[in-house]
OpenMM code with the backbone's topology and positions (N, CA, C; nanometers):
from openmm import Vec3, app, unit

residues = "UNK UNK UNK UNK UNK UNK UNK UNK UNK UNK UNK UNK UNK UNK UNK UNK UNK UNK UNK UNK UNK UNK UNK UNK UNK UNK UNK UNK UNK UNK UNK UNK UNK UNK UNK UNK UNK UNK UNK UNK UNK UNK UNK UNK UNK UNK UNK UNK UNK UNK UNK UNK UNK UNK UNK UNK UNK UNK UNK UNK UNK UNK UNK UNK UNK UNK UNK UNK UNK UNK UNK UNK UNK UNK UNK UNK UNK UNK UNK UNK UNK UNK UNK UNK UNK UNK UNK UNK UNK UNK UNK UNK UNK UNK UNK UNK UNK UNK UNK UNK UNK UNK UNK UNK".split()
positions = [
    Vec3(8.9130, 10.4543, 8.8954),
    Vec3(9.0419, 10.4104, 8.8460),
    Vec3(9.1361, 10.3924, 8.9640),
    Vec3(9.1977, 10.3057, 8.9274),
    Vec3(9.2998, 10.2600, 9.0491),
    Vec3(9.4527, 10.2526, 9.0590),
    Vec3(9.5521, 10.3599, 9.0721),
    Vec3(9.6624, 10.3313, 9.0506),
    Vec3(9.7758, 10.2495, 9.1440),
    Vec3(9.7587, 10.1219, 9.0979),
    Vec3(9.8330, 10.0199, 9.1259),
    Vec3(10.0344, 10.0164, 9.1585),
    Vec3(10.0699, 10.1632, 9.0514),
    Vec3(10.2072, 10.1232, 9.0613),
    Vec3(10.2862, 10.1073, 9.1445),
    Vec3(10.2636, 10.1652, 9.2689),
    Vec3(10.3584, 10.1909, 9.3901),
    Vec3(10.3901, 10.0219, 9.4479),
    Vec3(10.2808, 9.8912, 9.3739),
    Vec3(10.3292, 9.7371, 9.3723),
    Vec3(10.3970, 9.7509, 9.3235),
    Vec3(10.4888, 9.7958, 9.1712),
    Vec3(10.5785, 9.7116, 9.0833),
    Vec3(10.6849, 9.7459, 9.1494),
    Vec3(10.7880, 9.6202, 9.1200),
    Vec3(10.8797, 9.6413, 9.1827),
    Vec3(11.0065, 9.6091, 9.1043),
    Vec3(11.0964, 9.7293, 9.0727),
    Vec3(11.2229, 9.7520, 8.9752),
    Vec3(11.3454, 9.6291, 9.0015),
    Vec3(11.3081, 9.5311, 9.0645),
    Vec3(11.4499, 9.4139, 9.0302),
    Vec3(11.3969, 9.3042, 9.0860),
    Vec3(11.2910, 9.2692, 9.1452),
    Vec3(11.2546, 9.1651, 9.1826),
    Vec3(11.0835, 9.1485, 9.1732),
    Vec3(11.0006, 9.0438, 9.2399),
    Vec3(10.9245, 8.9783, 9.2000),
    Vec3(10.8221, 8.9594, 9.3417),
    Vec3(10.6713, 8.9576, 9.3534),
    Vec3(10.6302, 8.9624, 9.4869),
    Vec3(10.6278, 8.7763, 9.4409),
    Vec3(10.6133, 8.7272, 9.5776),
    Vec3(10.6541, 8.5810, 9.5472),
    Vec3(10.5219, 8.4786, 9.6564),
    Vec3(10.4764, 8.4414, 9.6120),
    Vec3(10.2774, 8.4124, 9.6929),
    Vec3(10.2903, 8.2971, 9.6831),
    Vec3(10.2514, 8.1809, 9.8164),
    Vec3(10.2368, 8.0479, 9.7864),
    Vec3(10.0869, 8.0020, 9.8316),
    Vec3(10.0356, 7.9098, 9.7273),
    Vec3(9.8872, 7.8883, 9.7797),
    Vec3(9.9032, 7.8129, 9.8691),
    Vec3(9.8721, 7.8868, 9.9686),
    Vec3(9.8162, 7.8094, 10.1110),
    Vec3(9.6714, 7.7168, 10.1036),
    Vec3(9.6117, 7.7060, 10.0253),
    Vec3(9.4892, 7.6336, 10.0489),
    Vec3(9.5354, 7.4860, 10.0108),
    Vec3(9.6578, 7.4836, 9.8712),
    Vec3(9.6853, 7.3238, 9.9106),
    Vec3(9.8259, 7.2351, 9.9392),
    Vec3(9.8064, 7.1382, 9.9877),
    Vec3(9.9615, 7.1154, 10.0372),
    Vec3(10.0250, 7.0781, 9.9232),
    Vec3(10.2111, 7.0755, 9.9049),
    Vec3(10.2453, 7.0675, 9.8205),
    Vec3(10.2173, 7.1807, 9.6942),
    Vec3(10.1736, 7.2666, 9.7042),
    Vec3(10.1116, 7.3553, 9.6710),
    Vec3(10.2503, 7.4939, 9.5135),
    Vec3(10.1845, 7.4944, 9.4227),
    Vec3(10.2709, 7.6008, 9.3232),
    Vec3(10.2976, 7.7481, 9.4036),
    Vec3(10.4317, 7.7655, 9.3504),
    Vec3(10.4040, 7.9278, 9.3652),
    Vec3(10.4142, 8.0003, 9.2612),
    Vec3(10.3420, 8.0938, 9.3102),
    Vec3(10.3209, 8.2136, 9.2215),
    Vec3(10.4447, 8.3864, 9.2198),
    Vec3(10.4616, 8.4118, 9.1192),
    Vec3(10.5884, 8.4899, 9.1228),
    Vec3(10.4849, 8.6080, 9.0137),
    Vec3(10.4712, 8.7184, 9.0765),
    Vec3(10.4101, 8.8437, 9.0132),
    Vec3(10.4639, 8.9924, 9.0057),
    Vec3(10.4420, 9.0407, 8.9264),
    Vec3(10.4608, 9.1931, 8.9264),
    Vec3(10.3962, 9.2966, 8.8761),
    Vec3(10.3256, 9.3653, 8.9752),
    Vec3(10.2181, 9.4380, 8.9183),
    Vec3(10.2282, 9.5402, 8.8590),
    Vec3(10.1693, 9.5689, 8.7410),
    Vec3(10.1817, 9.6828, 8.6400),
    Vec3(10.3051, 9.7166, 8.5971),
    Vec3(10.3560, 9.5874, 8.5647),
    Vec3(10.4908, 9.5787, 8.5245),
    Vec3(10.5495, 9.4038, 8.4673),
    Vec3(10.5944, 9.3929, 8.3932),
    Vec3(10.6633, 9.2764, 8.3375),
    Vec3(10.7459, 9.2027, 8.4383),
    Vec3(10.7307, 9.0303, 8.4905),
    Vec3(10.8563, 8.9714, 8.5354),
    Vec3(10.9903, 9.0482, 8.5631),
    Vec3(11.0609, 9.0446, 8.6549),
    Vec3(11.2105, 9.0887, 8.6581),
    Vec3(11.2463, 8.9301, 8.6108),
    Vec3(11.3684, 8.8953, 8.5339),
    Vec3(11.4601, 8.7664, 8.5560),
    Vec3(11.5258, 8.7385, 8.6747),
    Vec3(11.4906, 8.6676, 8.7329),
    Vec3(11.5437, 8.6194, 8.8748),
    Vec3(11.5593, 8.4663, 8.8150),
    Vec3(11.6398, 8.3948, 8.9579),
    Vec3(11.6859, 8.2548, 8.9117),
    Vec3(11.5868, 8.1862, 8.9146),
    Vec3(11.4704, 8.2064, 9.0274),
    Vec3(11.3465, 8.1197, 9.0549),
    Vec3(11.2947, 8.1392, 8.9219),
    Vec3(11.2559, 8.2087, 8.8479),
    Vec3(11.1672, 8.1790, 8.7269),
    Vec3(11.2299, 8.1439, 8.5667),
    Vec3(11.3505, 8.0448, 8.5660),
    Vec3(11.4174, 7.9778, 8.5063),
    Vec3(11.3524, 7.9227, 8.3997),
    Vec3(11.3581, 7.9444, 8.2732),
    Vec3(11.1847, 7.8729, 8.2240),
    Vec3(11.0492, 7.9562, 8.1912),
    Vec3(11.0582, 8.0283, 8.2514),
    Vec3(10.9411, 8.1350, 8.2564),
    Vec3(10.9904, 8.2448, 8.1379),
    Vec3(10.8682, 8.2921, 8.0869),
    Vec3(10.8992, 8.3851, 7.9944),
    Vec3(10.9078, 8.5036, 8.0820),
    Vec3(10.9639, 8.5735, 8.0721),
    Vec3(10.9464, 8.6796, 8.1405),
    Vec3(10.9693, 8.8643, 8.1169),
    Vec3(10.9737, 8.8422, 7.9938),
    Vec3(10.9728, 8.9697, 7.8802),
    Vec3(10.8416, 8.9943, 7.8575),
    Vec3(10.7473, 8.8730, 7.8369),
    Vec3(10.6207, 8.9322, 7.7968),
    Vec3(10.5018, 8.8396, 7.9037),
    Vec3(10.5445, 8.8248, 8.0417),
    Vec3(10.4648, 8.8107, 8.1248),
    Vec3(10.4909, 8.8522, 8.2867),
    Vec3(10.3599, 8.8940, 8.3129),
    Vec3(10.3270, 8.9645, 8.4716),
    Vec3(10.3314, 8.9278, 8.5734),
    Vec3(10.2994, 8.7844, 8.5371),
    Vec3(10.3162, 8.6725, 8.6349),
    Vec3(10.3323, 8.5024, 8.5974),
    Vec3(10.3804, 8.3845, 8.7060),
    Vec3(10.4317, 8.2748, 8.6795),
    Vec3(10.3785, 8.1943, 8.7785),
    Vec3(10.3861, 8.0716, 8.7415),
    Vec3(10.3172, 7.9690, 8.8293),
    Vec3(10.4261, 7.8771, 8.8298),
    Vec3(10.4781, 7.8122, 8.9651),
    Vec3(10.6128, 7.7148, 8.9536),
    Vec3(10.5656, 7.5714, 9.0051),
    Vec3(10.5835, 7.4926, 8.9346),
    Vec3(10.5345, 7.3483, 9.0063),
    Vec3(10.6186, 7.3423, 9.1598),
    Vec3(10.5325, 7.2743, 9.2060),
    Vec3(10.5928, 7.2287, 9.3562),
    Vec3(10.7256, 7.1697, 9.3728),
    Vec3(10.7502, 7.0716, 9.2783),
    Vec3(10.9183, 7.0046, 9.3019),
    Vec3(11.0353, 7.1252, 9.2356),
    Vec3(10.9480, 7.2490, 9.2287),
    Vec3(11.0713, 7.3535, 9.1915),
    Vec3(11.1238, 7.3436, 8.9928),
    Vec3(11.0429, 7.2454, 8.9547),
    Vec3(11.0994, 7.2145, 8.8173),
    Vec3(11.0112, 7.3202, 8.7318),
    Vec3(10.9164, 7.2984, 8.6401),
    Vec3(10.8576, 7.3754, 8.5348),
    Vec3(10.8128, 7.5057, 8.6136),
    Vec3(10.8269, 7.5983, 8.5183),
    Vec3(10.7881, 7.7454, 8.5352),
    Vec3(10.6596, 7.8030, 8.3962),
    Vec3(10.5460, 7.8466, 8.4475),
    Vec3(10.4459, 7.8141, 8.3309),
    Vec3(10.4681, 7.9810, 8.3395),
    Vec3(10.4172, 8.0831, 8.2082),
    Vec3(10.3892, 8.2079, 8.2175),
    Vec3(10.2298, 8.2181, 8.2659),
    Vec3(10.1859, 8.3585, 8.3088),
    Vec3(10.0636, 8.3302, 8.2944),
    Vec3(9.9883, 8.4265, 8.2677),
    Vec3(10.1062, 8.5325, 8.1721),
    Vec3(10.0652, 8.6117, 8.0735),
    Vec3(10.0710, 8.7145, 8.0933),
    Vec3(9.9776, 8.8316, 8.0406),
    Vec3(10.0273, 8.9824, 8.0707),
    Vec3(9.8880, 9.0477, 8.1566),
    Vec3(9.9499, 9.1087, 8.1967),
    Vec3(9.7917, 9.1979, 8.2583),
    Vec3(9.7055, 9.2576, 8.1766),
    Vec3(9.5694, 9.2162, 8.2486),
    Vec3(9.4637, 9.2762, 8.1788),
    Vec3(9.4174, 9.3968, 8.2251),
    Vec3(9.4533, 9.5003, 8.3221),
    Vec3(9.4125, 9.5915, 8.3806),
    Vec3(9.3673, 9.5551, 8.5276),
    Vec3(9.3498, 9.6379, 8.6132),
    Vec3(9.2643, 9.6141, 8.7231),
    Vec3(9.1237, 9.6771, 8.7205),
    Vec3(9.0177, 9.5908, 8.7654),
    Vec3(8.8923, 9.6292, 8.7639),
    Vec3(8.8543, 9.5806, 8.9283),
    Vec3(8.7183, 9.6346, 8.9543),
    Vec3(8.6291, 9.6679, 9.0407),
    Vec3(8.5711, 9.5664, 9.0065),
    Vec3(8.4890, 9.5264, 9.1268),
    Vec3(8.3777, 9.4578, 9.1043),
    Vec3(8.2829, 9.4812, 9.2916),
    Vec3(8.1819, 9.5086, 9.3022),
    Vec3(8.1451, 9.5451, 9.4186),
    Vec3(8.1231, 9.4233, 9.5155),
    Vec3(8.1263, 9.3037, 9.4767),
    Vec3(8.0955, 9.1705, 9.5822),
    Vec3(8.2745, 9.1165, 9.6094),
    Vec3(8.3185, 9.1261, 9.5062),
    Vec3(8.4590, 9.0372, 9.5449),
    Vec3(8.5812, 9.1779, 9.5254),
    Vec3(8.5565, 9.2925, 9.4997),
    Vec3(8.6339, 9.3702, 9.5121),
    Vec3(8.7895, 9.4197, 9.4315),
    Vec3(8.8569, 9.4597, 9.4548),
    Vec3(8.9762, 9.4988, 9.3377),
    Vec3(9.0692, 9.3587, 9.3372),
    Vec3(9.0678, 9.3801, 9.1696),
    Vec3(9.1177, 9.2205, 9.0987),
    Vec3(9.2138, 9.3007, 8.9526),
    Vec3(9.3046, 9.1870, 8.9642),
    Vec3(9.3471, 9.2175, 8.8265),
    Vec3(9.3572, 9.0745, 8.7502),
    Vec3(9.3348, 9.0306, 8.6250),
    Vec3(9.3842, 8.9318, 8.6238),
    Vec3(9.5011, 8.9140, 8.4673),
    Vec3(9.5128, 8.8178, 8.4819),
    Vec3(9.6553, 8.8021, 8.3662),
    Vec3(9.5901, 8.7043, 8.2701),
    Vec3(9.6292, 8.7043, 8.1502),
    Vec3(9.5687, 8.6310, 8.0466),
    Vec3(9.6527, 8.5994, 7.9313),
    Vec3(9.6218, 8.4929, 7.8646),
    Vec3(9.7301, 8.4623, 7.7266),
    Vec3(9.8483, 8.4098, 7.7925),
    Vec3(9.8717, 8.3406, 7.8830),
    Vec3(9.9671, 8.2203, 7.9635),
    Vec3(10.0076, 8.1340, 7.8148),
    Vec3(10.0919, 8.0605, 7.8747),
    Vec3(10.1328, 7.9341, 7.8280),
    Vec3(10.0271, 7.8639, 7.7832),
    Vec3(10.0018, 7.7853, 7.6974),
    Vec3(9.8854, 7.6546, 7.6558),
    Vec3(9.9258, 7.5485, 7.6365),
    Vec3(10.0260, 7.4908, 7.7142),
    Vec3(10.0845, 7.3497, 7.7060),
    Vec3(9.8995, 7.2350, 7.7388),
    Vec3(9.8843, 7.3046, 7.8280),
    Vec3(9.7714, 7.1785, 7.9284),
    Vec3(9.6390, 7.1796, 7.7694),
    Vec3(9.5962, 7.2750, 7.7513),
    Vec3(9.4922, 7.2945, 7.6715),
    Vec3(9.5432, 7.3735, 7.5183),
    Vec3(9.5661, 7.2644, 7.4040),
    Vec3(9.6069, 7.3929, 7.2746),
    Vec3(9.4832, 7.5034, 7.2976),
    Vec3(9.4849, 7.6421, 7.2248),
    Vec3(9.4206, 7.7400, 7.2040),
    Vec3(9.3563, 7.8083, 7.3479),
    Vec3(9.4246, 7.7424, 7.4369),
    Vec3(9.3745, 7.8201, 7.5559),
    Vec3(9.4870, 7.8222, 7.6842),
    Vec3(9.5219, 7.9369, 7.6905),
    Vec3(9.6318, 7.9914, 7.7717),
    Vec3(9.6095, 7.9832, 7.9417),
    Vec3(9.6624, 8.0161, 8.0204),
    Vec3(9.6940, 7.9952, 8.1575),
    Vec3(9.5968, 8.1389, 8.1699),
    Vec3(9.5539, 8.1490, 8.3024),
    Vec3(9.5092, 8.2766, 8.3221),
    Vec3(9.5300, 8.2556, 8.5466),
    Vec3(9.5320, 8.4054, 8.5640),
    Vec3(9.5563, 8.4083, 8.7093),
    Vec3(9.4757, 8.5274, 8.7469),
    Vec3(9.3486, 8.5232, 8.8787),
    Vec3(9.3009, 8.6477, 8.8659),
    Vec3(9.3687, 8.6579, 9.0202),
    Vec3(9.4126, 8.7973, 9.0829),
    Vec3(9.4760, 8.8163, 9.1655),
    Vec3(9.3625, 8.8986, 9.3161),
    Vec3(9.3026, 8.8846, 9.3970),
    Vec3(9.2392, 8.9753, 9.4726),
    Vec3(9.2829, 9.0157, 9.5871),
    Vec3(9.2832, 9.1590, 9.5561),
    Vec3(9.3420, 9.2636, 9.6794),
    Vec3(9.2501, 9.2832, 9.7869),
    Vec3(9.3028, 9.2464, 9.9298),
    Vec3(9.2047, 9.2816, 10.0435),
    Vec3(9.2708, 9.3625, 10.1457),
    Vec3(9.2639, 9.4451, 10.2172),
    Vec3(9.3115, 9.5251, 10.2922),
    Vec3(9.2646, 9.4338, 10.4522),
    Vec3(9.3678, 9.4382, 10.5297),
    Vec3(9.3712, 9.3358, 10.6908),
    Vec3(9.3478, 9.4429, 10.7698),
] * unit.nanometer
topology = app.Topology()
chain = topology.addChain("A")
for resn in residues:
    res = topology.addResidue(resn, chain)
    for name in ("N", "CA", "C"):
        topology.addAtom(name, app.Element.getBySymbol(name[0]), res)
């Protein structure tokens, strides 16, 4: 078991941009803990989600749901992921984000 809380963070949001593509979303998370409302996630639900995905021109804010716990896995290592997002793109199927922790 893994206790995660000493991430959440009481008024704000860890804030991650994918570097792998240009023009690229960011991601706005909080671990083992619900969204704070900040201005960046305008749009975003954030009462009943963990984390958010923001389009690149700064406009739509998608949820991307609540946490599912953190688990183990022995090849790719400690993950948590979020589930039950938004389903604008696909009816009956929500956004999902899996997150992986690596130590540098």
């Amino acid at each position: 078991e893994y206790d995660l809380s000493a991430l959440s963070l009481p008024s704000d949001n860890w804030e991650v941009l994918d570097e792998l593509k240009k023009d690229s979303h960011r991601y706005y998370i909080n671990v083992c803990h619900n969204l704070n409302p900040t201005p960046e996630l305008k749009g975003c639900s954030t009462l009943a989600s963990g984390a958010c995905q923001k389009d690149p021109s700064g406009g739509k804010a998608y949820s991307l749901g609540r946490i599912a716990g953190p688990t183990y896995d022995e090849s790719k290592g400690l993950m948590i992921r979020y589930t039950e997002g938004d389903a604008d793109l696909c009816p009956g199927k929500g956004r999902t984000v899996t997150i992986f922790f690596k130590c540098k």
